[in-house]
C-alpha positions as CSV (number, residue, x, y, z in Angstrom):
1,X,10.4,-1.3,0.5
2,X,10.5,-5.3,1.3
3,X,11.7,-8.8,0.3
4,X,10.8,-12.3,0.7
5,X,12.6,-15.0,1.4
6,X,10.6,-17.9,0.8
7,X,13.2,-20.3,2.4
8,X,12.7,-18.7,6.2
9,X,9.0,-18.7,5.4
10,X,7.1,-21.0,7.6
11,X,3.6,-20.8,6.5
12,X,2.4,-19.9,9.8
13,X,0.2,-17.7,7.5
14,X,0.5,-15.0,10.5
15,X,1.2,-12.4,7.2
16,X,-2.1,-13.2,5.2
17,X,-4.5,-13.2,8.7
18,X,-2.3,-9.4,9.3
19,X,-3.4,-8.8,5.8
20,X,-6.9,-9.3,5.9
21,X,-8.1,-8.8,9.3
22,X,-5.8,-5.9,10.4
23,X,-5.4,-4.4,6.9
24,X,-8.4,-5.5,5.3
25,X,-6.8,-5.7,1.8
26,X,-6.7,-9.2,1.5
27,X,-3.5,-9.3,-1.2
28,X,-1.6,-12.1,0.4
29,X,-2.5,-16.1,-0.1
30,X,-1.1,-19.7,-1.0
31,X,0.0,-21.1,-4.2
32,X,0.7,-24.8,-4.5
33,X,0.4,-27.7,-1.9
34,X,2.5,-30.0,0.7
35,X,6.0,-28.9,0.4
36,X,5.5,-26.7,-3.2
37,X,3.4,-24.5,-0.8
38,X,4.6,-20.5,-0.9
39,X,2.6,-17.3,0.0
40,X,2.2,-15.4,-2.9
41,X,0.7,-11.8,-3.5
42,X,-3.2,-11.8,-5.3
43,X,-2.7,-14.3,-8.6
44,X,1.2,-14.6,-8.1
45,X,2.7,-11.1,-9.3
46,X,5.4,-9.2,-7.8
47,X,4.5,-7.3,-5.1
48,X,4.7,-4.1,-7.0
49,X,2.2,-5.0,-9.1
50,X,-0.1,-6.5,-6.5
51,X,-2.8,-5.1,-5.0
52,X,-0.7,-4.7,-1.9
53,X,-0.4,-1.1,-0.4
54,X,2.8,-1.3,1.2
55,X,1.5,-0.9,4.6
56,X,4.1,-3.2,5.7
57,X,1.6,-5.1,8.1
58,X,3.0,-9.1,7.0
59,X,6.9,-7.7,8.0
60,X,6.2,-6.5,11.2
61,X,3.8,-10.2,12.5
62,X,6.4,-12.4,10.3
63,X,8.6,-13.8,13.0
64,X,11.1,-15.6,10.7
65,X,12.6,-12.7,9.1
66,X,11.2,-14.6,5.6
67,X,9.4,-10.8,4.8
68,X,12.2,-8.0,5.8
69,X,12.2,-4.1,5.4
70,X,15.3,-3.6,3.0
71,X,16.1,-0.2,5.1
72,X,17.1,-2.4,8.2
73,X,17.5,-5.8,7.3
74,X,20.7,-7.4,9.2
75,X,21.3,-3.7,11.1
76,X,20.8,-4.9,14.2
77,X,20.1,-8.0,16.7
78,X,17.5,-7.8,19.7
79,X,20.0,-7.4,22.0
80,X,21.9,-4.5,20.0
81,X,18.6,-2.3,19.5
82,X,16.4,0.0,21.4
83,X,13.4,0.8,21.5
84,X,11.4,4.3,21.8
85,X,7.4,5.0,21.7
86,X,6.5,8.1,19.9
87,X,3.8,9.1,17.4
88,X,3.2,9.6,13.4
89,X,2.6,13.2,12.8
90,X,2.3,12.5,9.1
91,X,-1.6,12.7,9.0
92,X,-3.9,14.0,11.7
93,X,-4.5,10.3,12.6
94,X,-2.3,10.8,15.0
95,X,-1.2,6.4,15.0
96,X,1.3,5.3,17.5
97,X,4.7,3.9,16.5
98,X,7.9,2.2,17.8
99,X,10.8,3.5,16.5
100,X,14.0,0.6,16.4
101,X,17.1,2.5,17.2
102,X,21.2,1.7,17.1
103,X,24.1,3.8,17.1
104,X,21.8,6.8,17.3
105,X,19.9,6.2,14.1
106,X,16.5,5.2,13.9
107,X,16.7,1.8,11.6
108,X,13.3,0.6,11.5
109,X,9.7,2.1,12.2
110,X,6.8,-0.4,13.9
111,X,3.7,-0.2,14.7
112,X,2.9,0.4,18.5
113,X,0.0,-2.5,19.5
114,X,-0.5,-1.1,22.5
115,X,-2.0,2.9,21.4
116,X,-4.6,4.0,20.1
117,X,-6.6,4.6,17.4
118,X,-3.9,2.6,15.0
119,X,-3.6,-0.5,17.4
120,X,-0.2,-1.6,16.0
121,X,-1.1,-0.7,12.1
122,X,0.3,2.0,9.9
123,X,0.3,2.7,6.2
124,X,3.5,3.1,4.3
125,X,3.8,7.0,4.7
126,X,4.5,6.5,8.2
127,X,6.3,2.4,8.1
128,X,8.9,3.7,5.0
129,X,8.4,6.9,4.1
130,X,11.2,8.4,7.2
131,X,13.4,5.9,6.6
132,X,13.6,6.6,2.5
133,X,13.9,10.0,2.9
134,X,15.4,11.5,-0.3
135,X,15.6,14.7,0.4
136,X,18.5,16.2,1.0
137,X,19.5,17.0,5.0
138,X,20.0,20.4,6.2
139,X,22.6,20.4,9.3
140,X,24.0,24.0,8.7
141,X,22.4,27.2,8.0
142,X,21.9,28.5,4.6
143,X,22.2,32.2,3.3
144,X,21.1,33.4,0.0
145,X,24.0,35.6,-1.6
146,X,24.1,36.9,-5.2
147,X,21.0,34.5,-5.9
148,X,22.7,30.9,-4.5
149,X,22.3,29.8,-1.2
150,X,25.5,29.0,0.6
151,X,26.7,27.7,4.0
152,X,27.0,30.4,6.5
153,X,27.5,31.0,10.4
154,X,24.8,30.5,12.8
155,X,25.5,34.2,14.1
156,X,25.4,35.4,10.6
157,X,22.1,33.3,9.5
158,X,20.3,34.6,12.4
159,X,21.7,38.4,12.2
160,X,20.1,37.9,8.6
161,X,16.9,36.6,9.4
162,X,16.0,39.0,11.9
163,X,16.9,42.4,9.9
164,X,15.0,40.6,7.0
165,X,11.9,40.1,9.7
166,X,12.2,43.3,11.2
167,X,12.4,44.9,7.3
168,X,9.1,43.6,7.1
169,X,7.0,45.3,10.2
170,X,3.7,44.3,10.6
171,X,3.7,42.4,7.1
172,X,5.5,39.3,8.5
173,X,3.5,36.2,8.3
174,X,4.6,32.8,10.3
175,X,3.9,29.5,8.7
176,X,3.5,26.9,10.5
177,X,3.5,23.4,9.3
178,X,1.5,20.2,10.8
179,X,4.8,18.7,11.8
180,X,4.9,21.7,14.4
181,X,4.5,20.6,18.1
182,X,2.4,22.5,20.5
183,X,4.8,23.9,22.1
184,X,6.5,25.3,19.5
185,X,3.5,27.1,17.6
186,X,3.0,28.9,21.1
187,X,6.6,29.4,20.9
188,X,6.0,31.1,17.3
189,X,2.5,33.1,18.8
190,X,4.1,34.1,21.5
191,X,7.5,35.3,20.3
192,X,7.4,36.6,17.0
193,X,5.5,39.4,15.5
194,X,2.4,39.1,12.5
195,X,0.1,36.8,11.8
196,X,0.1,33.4,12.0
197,X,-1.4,30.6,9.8
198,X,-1.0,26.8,9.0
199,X,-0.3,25.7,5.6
200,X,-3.2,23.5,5.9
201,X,-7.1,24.4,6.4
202,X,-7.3,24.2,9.6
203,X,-10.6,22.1,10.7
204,X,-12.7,22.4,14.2
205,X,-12.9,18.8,15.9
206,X,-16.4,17.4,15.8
207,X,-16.2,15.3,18.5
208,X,-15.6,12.0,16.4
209,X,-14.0,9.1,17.7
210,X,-11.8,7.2,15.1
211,X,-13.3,4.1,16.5
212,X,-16.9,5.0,15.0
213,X,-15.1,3.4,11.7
214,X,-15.2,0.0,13.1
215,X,-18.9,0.1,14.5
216,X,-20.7,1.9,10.8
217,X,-22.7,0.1,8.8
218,X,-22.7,3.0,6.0
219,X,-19.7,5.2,5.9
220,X,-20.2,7.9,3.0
221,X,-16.7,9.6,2.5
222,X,-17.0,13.4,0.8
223,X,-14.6,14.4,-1.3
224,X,-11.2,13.0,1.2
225,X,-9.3,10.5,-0.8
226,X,-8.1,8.5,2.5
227,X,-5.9,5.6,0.1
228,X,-3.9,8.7,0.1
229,X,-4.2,10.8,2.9
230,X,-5.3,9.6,6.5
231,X,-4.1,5.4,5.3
232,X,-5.3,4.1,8.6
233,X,-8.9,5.3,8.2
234,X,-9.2,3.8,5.1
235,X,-8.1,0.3,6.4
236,X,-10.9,0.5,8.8
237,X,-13.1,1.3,6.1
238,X,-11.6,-1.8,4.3
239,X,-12.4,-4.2,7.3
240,X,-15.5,-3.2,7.5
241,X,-17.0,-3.5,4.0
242,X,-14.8,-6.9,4.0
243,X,-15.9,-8.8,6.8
244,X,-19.2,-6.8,8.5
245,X,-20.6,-6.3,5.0
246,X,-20.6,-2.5,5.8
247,X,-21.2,-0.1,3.0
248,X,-19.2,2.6,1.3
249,X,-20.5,5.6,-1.0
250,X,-18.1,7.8,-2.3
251,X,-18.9,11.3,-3.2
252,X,-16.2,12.7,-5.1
253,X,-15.7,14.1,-8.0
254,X,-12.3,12.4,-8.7
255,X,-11.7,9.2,-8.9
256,X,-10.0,8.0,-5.5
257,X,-8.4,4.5,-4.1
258,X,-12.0,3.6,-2.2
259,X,-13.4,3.3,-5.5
260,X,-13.4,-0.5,-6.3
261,X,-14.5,-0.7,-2.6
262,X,-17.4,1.1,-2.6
263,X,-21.1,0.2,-3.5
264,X,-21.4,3.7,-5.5
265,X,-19.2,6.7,-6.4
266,X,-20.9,9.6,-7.5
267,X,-19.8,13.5,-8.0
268,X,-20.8,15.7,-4.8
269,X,-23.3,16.8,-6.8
270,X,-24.9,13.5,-6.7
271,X,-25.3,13.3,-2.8
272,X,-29.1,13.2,-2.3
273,X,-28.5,9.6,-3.7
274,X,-26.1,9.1,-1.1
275,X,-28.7,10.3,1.3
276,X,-31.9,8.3,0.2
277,X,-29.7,5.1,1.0
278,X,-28.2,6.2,4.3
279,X,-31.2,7.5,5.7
280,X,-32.2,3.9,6.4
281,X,-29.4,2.6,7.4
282,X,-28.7,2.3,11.7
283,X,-25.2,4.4,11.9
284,X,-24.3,6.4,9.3
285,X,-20.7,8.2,9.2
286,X,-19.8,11.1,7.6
287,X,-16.3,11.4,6.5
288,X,-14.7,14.3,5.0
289,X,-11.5,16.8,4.8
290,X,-11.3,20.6,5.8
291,X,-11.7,21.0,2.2
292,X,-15.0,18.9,2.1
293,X,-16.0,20.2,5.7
294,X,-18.9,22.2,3.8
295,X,-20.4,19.4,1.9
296,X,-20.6,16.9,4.8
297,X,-22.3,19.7,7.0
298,X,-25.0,19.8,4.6
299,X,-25.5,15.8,4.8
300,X,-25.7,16.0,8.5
301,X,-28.4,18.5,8.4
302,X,-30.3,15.8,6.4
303,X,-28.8,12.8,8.5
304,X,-29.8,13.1,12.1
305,X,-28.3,10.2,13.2
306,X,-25.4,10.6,11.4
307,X,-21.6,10.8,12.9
308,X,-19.4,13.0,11.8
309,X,-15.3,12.3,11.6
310,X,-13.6,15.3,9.9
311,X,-9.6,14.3,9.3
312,X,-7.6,17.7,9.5
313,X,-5.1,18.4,6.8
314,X,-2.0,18.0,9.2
315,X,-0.7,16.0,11.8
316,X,-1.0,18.9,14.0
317,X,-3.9,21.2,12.7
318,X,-6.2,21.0,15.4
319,X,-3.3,21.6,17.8
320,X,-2.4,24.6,16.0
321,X,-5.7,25.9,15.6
322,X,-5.8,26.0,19.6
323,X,-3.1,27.9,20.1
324,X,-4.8,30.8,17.8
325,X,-3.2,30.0,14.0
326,X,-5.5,30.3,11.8
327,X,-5.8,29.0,7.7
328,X,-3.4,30.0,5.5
329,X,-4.7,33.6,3.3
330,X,-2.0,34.2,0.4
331,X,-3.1,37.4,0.9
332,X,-2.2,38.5,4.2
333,X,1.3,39.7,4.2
334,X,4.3,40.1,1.5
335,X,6.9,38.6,4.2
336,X,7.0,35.7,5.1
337,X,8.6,33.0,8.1
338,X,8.3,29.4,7.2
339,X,8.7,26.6,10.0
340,X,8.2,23.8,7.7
341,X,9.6,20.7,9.6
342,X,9.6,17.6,7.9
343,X,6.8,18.6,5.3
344,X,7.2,16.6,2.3
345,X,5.9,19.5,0.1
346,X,4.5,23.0,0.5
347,X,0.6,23.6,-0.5
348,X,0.1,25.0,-4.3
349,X,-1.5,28.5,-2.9
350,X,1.8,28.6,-0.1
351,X,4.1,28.1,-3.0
352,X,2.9,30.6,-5.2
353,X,2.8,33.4,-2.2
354,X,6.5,32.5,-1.3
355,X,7.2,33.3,-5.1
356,X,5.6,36.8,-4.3
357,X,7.2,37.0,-0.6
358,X,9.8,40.1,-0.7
359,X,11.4,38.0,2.5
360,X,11.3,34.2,2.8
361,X,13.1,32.4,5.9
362,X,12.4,29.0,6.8
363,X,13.6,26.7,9.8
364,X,13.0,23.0,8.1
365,X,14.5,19.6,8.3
366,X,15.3,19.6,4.3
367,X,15.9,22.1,1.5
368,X,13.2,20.8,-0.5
369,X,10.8,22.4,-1.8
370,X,11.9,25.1,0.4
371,X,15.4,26.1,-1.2
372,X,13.5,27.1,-4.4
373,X,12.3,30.5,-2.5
374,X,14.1,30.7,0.8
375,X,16.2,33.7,1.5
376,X,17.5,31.5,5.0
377,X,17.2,28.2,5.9
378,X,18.1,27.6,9.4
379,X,18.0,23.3,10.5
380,X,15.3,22.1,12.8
381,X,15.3,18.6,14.3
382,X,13.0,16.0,12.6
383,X,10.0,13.9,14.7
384,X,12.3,11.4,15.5
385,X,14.8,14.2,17.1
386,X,12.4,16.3,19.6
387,X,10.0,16.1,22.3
388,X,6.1,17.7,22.2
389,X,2.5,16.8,21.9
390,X,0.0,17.4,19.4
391,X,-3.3,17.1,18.8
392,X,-5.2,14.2,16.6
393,X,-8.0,14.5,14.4
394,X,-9.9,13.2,17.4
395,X,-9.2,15.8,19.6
396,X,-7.0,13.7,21.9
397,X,-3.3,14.7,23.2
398,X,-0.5,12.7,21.8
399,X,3.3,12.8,22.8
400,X,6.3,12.3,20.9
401,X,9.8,11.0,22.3
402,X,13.0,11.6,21.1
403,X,14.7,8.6,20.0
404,X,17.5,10.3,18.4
405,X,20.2,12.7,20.1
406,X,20.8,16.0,17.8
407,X,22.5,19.4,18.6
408,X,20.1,21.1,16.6
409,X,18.3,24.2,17.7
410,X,14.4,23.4,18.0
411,X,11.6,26.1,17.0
412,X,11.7,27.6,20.5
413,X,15.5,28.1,21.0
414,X,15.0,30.0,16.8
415,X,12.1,31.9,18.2
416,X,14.4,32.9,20.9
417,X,17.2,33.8,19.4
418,X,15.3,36.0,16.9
419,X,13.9,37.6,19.6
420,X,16.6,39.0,21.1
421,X,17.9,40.0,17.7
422,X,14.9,42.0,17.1
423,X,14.9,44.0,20.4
């Protein structure tokens, strides 16, 4: 996702301090000496086969331009950009970002220093991943006829959608993704009819403040794999055990990209060993997924002075558990409506009940995966086109800001246009 030009380089070293006190991975350094000197990634290897996690830390503190993003290098002066707050609702982190914007298009993605819990860091998923979508665009609706789906009207797209919803009765399910705002899943509750679920498991806040991460001196992560999912929480992680000689057991029965930082990984059948070392220590935290929620409970019970961060599936889970939308059950209905916004890919058990679906409409940003099932596929702005809050994994409200204009119907102008069709 980025380049170096070693002859703007300054070595003001502001790139290897970013990457071992903010990141905590500790990839970048100096090869040579006097005027030979270059920064180099770990023992002078390309940067794609560094140890570097493309967090893209180094570009955004370089202030030559000697590390650049390749999406928006020479796009855009100071004077010819703007700039627009928002939030990452690609993990339940919920990390604060600064979108760079010309001629309507967002060109680069920062960090914001000034929110909170990400204090100007983000991992690659939220730095790159928008700005190398591949995926391709949907700006018109599409109908399914004779087996391919096809451009059609608005009028017709909707007309269809609603006789396929009202086909359904009481069977209709709503699926609601975590890149759903707040006020679109009461949107969805209130003006559609079913059930409603997430595509996630949905996870009830415990309180946890993301900032515990950089105060344990024993973190014992169950089953999440956060080199993966929930970046940001694993660079705490990484700080920690680097510099405040913190320590990490991993309990998973997989390996997962904490491994090489951790003092042990054992299989979650292996825990009491985890336990019989963090009972002594001062503050403990527990760190698990929805999927692991089970597992970490137990620990607790046997770790009173434990702390407990659970990191929800989607950017939005808690907010949507709120509202009343519940975990996804394959088995509740036979029809489904899919509002998948940007969702990079739908869950195995959601894929596999679409397959089954005798109805399948979707409002989403892209066809894929969604094109391989969907009966209608109606647009829907991305993040960086709407307005809303959500809800982070801490519990905390968090807004988003449009930074780019789009004529796009959202979820609620769908929901109530469907509406009225079904009256």
């Amino acid at each position: 996702f980025f380049a170096m030009d070693h002859n703007r380089c300054i070595l003001c070293r502001r790139c290897i301090r970013a990457c071992d006190e903010v990141v905590g991975n500790g990839t970048l350094g100096l090869k040579n000496r006097g005027a030979d000197t270059m920064i180099v990634a770990d023992l002078d290897v390309p940067f794609g086969e560094s140890s570097c996690v493309s967090c893209g830390t180094c570009l955004q503190v370089c202030p030559t331009g000697a590390l650049m993003d390749r999406a928006s290098a020479y796009l855009g002066a100071t004077a010819e950009v703007s700039r627009v707050k928002s939030r990452c609702m690609a993990c339940s982190v919920g990390c604060g970002v600064e979108l760079v914007v010309r001629g309507n298009h967002v060109i680069r993605v920062e960090g914001d220093w000034d929110a909170e819990p990400n204090k100007g860091l983000l991992c690659e998923i939220g730095r790159f991943h928008p700005l190398h979508e591949k995926r391709q665009r949907v700006r018109k609706p599409l109908v399914r006829r004779d087996g391919v789906l096809g451009e059609a009207s608005w009028e017709e797209a909707l007309q269809v959608a609603a006789q396929q919803i009202k086909a359904c009765g009481d069977r209709v399910c709503t699926v609601a993704s975590g890149f759903v705002t707040n006020e679109e899943a009461l949107a969805l509750v209130s003006g559609l009819p079913g059930s409603k679920v997430t595509m996630g498991a949905a996870l009830a806040p415990q309180g946890g403040a993301l900032d515990v991460l950089d105060e344990a001196d024993i973190y014992i992560v169950a089953g999440a794999n956060l080199a993966e999912n929930h970046q940001v929480a694993g660079f705490a992680i990484k700080r920690s055990v680097r510099h405040r000689g913190a320590r990490l057991i991993v309990l998973s029965d997989e390996p997962t990209g904490l491994d090489d930082w951790a003092l042990s990984r054992w299989t979650s059948a292996e825990a009491d060993r985890a336990i019989k070392i963090a009972a002594e220590a001062e503050l403990p935290v527990l760190i698990y997924d929805a999927a692991n929620a089970p597992l970490a409970r137990s620990l607790a019970e046997r770790l009173p002075r434990a702390r407990l961060l659970g990191l929800a599936d989607g950017g939005n889970s808690l907010g949507l558990a709120q509202v009343g939308i519940a975990s996804l059950n394959s088995q509740q209905a036979q029809g489904y409506l899919v509002v998948a916004g940007e969702q990079p890919y739908a869950p195995q058990g959601l894929m596999e009940a679409l397959e089954k679906a005798a109805v399948v409409v979707v409002q989403a940003s892209y066809r894929e995966p969604w094109d391989q099932t969907a009966d209608v596929i109606l647009p829907m702005p991305t993040t960086f086109e709407k307005e809303g809050s959500f809800v982070n994994t801490e519990g905390k409200a968090a807004s988003l800001h449009t930074a780019v204009n789009t004529a796009l119907p959202g979820v609620q102008e769908m929901v109530a246009d469907i509406g009225r069709l079904l009256r």
